[in-house]
N, CA, C and O atoms as a printed pandas DataFrame, in Angstrom:
     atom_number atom_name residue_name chain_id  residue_number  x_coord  y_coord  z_coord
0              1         N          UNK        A               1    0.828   -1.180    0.000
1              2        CA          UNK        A               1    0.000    0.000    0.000
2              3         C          UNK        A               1    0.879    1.252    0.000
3              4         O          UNK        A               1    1.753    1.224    0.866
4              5         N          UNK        A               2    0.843    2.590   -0.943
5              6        CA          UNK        A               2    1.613    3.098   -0.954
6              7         C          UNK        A               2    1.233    4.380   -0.309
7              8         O          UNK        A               2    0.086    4.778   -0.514
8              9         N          UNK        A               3    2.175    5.219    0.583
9             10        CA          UNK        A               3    1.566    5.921    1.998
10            11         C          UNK        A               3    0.688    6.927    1.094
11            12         O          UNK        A               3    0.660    6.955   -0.136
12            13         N          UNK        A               4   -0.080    7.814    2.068
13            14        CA          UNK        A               4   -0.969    8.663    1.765
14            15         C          UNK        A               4   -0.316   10.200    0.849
15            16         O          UNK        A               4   -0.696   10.822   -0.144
16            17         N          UNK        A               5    0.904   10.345    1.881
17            18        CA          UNK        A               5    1.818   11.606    1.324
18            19         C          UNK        A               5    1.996   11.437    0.106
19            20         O          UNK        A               5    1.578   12.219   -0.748
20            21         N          UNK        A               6    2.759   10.201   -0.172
21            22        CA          UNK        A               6    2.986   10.030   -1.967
22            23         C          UNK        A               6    1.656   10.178   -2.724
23            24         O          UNK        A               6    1.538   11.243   -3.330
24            25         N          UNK        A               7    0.892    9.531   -2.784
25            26        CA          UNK        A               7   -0.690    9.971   -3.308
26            27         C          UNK        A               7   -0.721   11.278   -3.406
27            28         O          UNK        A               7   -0.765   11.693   -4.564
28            29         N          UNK        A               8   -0.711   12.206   -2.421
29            30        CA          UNK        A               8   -1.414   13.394   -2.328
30            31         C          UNK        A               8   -0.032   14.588   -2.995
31            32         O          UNK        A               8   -0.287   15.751   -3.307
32            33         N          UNK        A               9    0.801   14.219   -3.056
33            34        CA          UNK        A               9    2.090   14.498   -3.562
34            35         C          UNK        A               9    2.187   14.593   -5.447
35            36         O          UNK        A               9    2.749   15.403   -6.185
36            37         N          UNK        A              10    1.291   13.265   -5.750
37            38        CA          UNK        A              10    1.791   12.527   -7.419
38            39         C          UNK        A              10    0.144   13.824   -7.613
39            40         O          UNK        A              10    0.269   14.813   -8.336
40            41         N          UNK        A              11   -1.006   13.589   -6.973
41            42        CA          UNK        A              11   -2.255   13.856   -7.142
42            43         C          UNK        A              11   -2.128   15.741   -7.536
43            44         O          UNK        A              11   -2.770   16.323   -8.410
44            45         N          UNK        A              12   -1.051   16.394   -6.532
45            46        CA          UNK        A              12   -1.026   17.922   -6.742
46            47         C          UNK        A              12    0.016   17.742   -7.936
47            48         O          UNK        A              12    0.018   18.928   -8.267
48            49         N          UNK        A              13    0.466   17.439   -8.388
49            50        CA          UNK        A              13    1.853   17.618   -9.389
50            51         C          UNK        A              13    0.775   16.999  -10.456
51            52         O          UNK        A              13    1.243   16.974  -11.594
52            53         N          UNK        A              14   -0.345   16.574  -10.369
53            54        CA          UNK        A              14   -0.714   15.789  -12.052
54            55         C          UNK        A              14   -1.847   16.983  -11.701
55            56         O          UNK        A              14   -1.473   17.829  -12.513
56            57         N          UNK        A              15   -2.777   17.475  -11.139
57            58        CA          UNK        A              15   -3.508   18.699  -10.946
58            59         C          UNK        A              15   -2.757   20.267  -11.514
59            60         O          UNK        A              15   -3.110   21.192  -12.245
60            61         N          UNK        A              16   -1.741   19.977  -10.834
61            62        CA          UNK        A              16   -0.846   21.392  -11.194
62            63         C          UNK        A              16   -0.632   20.994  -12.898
63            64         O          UNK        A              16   -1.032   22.004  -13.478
64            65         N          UNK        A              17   -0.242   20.114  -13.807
65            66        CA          UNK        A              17    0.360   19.617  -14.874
66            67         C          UNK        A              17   -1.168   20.025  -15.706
67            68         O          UNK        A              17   -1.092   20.879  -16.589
68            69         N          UNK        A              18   -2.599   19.368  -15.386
69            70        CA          UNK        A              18   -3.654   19.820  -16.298
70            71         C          UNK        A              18   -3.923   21.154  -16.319
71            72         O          UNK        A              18   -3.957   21.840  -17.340
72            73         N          UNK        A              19   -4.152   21.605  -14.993
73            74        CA          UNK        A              19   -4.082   22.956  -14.871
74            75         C          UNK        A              19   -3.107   23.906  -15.790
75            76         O          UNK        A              19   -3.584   24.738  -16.562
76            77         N          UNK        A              20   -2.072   23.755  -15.673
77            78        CA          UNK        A              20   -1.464   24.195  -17.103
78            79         C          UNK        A              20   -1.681   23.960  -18.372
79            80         O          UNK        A              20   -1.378   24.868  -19.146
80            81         N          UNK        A              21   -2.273   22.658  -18.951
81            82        CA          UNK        A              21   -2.882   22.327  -20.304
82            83         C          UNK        A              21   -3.895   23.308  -20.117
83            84         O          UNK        A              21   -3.850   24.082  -21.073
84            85         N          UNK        A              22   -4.845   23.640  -19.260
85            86        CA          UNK        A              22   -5.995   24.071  -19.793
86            87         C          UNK        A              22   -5.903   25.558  -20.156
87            88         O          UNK        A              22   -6.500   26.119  -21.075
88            89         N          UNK        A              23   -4.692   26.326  -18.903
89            90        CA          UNK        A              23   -4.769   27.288  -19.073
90            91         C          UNK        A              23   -3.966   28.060  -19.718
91            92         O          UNK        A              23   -4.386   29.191  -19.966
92            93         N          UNK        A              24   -2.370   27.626  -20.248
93            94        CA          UNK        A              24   -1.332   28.246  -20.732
94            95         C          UNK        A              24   -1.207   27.124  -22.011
95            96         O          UNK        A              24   -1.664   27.643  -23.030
96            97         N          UNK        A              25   -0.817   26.012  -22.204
97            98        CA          UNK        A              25   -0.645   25.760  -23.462
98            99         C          UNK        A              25   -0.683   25.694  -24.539
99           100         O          UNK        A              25   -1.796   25.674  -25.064
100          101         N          UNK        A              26    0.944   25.606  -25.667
101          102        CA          UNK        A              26    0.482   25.796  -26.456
102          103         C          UNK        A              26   -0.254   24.823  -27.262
103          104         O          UNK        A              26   -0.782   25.181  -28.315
104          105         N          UNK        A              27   -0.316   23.807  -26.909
105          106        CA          UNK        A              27   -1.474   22.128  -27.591
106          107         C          UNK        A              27   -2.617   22.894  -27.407
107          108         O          UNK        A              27   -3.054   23.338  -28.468
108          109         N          UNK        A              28   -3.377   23.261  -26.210
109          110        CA          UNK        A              28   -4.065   23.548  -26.013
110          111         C          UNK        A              28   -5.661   24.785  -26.774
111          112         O          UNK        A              28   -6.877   24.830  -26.965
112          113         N          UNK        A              29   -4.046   25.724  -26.951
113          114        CA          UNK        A              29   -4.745   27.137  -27.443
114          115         C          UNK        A              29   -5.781   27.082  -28.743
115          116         O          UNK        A              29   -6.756   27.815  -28.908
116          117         N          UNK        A              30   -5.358   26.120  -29.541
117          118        CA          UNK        A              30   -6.720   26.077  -30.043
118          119         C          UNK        A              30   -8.484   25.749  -30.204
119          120         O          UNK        A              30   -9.465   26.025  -30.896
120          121         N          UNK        A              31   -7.934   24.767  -28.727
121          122        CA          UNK        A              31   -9.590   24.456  -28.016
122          123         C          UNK        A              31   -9.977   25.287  -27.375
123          124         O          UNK        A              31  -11.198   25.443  -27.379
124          125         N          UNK        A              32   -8.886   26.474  -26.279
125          126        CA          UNK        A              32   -9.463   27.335  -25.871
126          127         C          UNK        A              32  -10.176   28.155  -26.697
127          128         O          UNK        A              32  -11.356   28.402  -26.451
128          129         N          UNK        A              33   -9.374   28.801  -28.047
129          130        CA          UNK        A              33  -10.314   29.484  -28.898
130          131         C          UNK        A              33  -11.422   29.374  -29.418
131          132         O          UNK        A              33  -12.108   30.325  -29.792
132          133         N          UNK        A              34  -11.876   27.577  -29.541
133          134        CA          UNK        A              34  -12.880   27.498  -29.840
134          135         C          UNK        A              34  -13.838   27.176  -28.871
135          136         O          UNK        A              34  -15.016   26.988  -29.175
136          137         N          UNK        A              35  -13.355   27.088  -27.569
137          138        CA          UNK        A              35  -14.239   27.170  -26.399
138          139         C          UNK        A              35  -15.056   28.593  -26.400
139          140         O          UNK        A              35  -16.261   28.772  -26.580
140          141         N          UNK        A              36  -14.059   29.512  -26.151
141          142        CA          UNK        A              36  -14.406   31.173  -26.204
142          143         C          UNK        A              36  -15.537   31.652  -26.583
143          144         O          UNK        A              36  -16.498   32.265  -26.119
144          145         N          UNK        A              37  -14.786   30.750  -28.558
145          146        CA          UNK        A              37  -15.457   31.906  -29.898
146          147         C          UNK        A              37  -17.107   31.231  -29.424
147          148         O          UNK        A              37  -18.025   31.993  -29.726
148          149         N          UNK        A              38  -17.526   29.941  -28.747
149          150        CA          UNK        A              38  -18.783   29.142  -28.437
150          151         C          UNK        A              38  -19.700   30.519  -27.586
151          152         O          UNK        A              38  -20.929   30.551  -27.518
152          153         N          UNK        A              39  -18.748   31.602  -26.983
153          154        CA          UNK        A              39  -19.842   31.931  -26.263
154          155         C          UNK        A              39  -20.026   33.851  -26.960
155          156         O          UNK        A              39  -19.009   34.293  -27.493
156          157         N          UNK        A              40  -21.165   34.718  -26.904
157          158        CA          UNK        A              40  -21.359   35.345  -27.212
158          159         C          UNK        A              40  -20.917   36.220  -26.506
159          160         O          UNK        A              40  -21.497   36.210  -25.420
160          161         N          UNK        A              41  -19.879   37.277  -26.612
161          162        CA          UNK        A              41  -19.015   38.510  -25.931
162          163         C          UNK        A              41  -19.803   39.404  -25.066
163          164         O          UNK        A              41  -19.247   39.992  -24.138
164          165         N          UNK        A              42  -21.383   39.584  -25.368
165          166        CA          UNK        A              42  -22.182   40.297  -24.741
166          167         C          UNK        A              42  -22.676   39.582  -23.435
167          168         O          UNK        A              42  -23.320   40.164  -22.562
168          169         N          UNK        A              43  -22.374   38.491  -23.397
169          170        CA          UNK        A              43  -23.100   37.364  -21.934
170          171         C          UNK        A              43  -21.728   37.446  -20.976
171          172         O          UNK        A              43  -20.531   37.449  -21.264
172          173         N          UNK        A              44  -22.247   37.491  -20.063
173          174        CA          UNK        A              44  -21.333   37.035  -18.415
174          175         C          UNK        A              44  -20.365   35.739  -18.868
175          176         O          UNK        A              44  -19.142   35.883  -18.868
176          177         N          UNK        A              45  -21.006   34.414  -19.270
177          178        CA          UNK        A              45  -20.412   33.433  -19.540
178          179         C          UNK        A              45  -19.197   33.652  -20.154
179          180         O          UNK        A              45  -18.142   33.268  -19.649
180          181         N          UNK        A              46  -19.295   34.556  -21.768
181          182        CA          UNK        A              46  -17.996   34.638  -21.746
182          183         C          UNK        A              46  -17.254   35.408  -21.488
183          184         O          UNK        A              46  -16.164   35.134  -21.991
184          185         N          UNK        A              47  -17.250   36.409  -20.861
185          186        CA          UNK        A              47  -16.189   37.280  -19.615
186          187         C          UNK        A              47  -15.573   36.077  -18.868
187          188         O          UNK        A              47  -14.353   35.938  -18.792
188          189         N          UNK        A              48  -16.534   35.131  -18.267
189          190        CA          UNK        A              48  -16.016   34.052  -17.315
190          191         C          UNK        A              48  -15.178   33.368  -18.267
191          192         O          UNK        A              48  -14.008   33.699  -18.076
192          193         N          UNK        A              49  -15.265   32.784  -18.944
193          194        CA          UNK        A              49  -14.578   31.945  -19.430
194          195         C          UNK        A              49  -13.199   32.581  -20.453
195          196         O          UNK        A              49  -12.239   31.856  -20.713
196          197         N          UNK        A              50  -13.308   34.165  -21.006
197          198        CA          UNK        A              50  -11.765   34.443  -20.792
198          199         C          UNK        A              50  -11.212   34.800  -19.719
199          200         O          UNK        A              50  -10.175   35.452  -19.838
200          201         N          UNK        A              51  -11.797   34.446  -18.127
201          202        CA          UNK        A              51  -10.890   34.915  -17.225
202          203         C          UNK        A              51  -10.619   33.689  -16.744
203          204         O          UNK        A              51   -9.838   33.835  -15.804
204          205         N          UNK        A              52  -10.926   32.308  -16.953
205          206        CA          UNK        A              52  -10.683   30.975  -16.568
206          207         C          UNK        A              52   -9.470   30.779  -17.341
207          208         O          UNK        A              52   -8.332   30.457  -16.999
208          209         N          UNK        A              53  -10.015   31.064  -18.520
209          210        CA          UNK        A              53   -8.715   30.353  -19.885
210          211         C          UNK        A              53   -7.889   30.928  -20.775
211          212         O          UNK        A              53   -7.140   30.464  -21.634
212          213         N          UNK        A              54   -8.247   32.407  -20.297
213          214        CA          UNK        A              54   -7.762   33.468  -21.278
214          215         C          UNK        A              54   -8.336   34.047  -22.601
215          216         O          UNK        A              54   -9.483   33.776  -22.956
216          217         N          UNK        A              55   -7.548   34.814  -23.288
217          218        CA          UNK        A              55   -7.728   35.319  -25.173
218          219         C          UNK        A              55   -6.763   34.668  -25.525
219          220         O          UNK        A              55   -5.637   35.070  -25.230
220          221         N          UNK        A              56   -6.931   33.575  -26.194
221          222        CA          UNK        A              56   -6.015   32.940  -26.870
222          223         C          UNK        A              56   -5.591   34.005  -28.549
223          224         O          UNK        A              56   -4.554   33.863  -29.197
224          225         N          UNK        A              57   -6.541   34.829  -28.829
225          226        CA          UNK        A              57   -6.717   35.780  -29.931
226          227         C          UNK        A              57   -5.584   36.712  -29.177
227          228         O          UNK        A              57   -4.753   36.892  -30.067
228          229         N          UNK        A              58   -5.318   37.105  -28.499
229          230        CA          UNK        A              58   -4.212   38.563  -27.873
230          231         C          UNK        A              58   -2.969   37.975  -26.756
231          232         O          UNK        A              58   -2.082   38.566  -26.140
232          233         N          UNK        A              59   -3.431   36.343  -26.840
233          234        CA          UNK        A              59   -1.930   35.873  -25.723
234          235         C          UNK        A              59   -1.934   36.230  -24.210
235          236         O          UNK        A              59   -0.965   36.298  -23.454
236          237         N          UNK        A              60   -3.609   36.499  -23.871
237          238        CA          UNK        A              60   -3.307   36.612  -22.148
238          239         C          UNK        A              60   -3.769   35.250  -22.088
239          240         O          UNK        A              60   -4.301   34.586  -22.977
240          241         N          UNK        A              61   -3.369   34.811  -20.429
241          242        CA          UNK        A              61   -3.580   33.869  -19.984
242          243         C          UNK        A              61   -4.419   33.944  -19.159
243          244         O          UNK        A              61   -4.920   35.020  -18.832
244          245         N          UNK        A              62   -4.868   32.379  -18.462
245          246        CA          UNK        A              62   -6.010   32.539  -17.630
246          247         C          UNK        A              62   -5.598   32.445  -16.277
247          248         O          UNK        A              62   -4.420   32.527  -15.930
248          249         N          UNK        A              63   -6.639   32.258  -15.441
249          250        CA          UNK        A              63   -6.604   31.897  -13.774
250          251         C          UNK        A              63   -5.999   31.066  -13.516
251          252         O          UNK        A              63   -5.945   31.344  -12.318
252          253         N          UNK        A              64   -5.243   29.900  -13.619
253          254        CA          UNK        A              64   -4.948   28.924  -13.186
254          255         C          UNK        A              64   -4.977   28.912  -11.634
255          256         O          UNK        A              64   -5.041   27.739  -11.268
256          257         N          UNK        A              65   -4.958   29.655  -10.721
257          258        CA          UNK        A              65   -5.536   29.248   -9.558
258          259         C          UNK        A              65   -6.762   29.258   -9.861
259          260         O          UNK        A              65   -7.255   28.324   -9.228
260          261         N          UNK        A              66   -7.442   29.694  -10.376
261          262        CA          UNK        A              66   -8.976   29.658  -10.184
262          263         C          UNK        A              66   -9.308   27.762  -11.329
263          264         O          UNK        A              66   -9.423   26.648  -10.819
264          265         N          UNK        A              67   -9.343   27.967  -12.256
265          266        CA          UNK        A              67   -8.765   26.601  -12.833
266          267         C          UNK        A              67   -8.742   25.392  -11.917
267          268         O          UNK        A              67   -9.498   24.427  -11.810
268          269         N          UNK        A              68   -7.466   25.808  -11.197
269          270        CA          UNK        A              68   -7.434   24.484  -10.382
270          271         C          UNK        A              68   -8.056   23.944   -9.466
271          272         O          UNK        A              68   -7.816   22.823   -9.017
272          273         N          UNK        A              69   -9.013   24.779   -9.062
273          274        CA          UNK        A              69   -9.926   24.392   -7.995
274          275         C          UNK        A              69  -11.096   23.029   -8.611
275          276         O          UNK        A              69  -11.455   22.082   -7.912
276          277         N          UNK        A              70  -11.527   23.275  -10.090
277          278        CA          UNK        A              70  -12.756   23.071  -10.582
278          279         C          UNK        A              70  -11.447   21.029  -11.199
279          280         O          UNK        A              70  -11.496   19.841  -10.881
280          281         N          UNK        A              71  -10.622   21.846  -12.078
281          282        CA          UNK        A              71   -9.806   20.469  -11.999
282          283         C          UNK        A              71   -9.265   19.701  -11.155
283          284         O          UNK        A              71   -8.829   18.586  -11.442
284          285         N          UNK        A              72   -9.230   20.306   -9.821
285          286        CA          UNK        A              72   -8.807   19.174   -8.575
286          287         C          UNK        A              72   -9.764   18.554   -8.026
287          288         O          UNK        A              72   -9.541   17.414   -7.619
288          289         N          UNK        A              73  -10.955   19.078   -7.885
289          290        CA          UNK        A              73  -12.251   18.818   -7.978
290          291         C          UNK        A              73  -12.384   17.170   -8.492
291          292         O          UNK        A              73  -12.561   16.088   -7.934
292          293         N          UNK        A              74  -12.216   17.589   -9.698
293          294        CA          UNK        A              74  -12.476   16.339  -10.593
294          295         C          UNK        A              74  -11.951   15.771  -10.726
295          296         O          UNK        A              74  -12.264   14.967  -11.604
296          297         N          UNK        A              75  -10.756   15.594  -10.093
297          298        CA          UNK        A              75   -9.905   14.865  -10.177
298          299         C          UNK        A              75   -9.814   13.582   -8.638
299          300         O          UNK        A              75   -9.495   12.398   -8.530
300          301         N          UNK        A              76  -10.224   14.511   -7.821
301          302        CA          UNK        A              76   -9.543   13.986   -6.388
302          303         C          UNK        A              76  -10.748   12.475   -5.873
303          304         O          UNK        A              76  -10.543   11.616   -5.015
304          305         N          UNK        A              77  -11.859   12.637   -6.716
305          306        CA          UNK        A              77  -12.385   10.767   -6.345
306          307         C          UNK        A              77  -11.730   10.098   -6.658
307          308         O          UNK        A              77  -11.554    9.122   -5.930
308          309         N          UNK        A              78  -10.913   10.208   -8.010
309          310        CA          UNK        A              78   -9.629    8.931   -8.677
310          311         C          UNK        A              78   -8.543    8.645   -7.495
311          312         O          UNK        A              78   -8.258    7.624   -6.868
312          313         N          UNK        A              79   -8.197    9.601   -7.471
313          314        CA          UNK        A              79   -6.543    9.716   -5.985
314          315         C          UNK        A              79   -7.393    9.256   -4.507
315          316         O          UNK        A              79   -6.797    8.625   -3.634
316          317         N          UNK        A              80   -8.739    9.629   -4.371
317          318        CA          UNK        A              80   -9.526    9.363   -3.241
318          319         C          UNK        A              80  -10.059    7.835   -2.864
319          320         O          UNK        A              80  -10.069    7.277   -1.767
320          321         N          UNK        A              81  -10.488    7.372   -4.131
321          322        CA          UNK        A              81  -11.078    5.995   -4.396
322          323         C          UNK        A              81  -10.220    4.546   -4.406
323          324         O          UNK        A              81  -10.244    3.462   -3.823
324          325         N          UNK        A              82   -9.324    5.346   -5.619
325          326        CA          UNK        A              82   -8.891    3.941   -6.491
326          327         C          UNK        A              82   -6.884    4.590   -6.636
327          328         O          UNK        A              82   -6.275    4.625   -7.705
328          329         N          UNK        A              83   -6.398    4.930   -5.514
329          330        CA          UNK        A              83   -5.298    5.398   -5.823
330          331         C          UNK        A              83   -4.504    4.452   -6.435
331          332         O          UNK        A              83   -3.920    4.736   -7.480
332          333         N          UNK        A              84   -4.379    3.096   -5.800
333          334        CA          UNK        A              84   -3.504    2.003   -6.160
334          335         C          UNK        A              84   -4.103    1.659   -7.651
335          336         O          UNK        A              84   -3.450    0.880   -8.346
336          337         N          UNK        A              85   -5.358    2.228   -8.179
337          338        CA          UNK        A              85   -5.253    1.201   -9.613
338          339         C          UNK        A              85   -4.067    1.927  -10.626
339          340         O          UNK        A              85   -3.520    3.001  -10.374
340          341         N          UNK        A              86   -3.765    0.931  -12.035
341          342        CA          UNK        A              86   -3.159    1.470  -12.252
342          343         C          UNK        A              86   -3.936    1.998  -13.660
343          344         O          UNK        A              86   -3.493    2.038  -14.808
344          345         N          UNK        A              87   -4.778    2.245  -13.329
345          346        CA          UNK        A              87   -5.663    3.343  -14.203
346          347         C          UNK        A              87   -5.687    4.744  -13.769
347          348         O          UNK        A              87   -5.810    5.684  -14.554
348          349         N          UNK        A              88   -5.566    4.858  -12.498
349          350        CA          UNK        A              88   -5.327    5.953  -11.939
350          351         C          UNK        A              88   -4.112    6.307  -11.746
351          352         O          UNK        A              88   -3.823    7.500  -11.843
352          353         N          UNK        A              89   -3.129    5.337  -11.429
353          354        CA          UNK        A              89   -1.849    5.594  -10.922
354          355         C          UNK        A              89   -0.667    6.047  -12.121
355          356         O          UNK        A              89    0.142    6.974  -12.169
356          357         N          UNK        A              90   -1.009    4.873  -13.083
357          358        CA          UNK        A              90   -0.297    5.398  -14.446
358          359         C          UNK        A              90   -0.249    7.104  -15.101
359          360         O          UNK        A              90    0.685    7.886  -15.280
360          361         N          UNK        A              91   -1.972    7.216  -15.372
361          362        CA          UNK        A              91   -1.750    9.088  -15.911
362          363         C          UNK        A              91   -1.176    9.488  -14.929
363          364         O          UNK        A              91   -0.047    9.847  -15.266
364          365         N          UNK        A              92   -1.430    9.693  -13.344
365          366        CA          UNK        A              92   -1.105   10.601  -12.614
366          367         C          UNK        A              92    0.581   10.555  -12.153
367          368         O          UNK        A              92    1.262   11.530  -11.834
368          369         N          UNK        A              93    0.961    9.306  -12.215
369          370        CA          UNK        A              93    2.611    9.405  -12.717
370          371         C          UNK        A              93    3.172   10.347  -13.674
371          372         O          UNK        A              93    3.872   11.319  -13.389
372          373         N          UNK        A              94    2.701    9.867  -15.163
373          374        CA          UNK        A              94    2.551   10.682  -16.223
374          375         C          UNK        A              94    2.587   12.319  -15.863
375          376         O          UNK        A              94    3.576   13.052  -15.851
376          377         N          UNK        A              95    1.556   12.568  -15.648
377          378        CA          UNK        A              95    1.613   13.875  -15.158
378          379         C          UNK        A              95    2.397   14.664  -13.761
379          380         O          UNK        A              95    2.460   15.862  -13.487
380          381         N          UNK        A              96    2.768   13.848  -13.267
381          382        CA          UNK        A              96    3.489   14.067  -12.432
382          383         C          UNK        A              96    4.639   14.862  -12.691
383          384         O          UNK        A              96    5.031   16.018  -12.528
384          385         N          UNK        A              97    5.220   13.219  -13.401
385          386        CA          UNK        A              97    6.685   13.941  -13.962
386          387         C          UNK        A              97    7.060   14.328  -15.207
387          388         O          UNK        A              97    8.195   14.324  -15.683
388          389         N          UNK        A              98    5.452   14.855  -15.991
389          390        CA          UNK        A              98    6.039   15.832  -17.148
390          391         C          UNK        A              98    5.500   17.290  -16.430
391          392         O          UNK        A              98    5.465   18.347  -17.060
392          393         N          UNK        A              99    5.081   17.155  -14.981
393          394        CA          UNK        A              99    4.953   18.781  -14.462
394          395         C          UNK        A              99    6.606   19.057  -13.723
395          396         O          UNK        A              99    7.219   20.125  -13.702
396          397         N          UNK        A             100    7.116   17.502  -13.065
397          398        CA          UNK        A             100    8.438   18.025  -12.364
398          399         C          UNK        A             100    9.580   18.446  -13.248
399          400         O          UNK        A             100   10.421   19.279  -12.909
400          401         N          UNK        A             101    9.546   17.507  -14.974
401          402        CA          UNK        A             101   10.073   17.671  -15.457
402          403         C          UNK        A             101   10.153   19.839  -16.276
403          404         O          UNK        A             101   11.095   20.610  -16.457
404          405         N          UNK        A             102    8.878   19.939  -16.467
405          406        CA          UNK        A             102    8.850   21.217  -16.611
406          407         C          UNK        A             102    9.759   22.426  -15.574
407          408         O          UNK        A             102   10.401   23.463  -15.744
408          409         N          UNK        A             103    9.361   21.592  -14.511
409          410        CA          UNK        A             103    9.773   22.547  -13.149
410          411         C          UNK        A             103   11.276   22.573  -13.429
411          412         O          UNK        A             103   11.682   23.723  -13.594
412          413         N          UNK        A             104   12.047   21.797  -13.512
413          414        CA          UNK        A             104   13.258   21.728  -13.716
414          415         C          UNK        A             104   13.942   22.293  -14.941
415          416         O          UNK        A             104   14.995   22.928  -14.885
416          417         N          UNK        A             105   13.239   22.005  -16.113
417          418        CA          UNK        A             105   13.234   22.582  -17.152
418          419         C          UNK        A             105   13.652   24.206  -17.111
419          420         O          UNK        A             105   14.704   24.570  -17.636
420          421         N          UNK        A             106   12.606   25.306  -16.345
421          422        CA          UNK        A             106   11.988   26.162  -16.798
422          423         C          UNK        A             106   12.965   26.844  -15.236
423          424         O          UNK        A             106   13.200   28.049  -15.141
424          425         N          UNK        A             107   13.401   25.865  -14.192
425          426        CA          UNK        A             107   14.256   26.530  -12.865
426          427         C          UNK        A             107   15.347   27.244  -13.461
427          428         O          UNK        A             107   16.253   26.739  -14.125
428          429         N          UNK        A             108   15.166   28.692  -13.120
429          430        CA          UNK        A             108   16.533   29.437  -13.481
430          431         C          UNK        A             108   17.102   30.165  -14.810
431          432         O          UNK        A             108   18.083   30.896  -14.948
432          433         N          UNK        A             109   15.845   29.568  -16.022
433          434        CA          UNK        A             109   15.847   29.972  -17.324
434          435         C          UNK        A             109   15.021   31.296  -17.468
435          436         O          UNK        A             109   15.216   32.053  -18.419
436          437         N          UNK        A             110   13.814   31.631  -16.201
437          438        CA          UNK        A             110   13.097   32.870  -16.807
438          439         C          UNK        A             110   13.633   33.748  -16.801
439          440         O          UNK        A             110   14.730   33.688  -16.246
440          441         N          UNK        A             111   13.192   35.124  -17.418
441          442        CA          UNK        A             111   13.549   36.338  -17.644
442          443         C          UNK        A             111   12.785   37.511  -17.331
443          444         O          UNK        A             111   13.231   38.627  -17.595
């Protein structure tokens, strides 16, 4: 059984890792745009939703704290339930360490 810390450890590092797909990437940016262009500029909805995900049209970005609340959310019955499967355990590896790998990546390079 593998302790609780590691779980809750692999679970924020694969949360933190989508959280960045949804809100900064560049794979991404074209679903955001067509998430966006879905809602009409005059409604609340989409104010909300370029302040979740950004203007992918002008290069701002979104909330990602705000983001991560709604994706940890949805995430945390998998890490809660079924941590040991390896349906769960595999992506959230995955994501794990292409978020640590970023971290390391990106330590000491900004500007």
């Amino acid at each position: 059984m593998m302790p609780s810390y590691i779980v809750l450890t692999l679970y924020a590092l694969a949360v933190t890792r989508i959280t960045t797909l949804i809100t900064h990437d560049e794979i991404t940016k074209p679903f955001r745009s067509w998430l966006i262009a879905r809602f009409d500029p005059s409604y609340r909805a989409h104010r909300l939703a370029v302040y979740l995900l950004g203007a992918p049209d002008d290069d701002t970005t979104g909330c990602p704290w705000c983001v991560s609340i709604w994706s940890g959310m949805a995430f945390a019955p998998f890490a809660w339930f079924w941590p040991e499967s390896p349906w769960v355990m595999i992506p959230m590896l995955g994501l794990a360490a292409s978020q640590v790998t970023g971290m390391i990546y990106t330590y000491g390079r900004q500007q």
